[in-house]
C-alpha positions in Angstrom: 94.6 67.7 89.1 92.3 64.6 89.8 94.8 62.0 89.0 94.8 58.7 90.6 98.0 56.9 92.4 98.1 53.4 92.7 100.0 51.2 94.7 100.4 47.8 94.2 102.9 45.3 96.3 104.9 41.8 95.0 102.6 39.4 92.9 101.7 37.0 95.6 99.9 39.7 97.8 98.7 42.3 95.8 97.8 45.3 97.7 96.6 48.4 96.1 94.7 51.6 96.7 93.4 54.8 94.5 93.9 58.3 96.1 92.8 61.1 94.7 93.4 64.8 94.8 90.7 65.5 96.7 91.5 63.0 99.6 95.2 64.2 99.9 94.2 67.5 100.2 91.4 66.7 103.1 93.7 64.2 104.9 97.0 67.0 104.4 94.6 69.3 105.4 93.3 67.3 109.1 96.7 66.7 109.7 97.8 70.5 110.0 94.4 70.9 111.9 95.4 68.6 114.6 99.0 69.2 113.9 99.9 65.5 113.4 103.8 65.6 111.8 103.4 63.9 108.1 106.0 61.2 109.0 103.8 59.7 111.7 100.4 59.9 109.0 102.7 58.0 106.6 104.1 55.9 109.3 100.5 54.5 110.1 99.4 54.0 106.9 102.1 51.9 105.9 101.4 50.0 109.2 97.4 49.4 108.3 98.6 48.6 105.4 101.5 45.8 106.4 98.7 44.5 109.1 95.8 44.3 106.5 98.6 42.3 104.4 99.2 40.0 107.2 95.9 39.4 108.0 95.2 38.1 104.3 98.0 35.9 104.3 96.4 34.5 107.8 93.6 33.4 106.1 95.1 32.3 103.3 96.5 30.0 105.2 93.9 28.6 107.1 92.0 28.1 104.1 94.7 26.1 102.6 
């Protein structure tokens, strides 16, 4: 069970990420600890994820 998911978004901005098992489990696991709802986990980690997007194409264009 130690397979790893990756993500990857449009060719142009490339975002991806490895999860494991083992990190599910722990962050599946804090969430029913602090009773945080699944949805609202998912929800903020596709918001990081949109904002750490964002951020690259900032810079990309200030570097152009």
């Amino acid at each position: 069970m130690s397979k790893n998911t990756e993500k990857k978004k449009s060719k142009s901005n490339v975002l991806s990420f490895k999860v494991t098992d083992e990190h599910l489990e722990d962050i599946l696991f804090l969430c029913k600890k602090k009773n945080i709802p699944k949805s609202q986990l998912l929800r903020g980690i596709v918001t990081k994820a949109l904002e750490e997007t964002s951020e690259l194409d900032d810079k990309k264009r200030i570097n152009s």
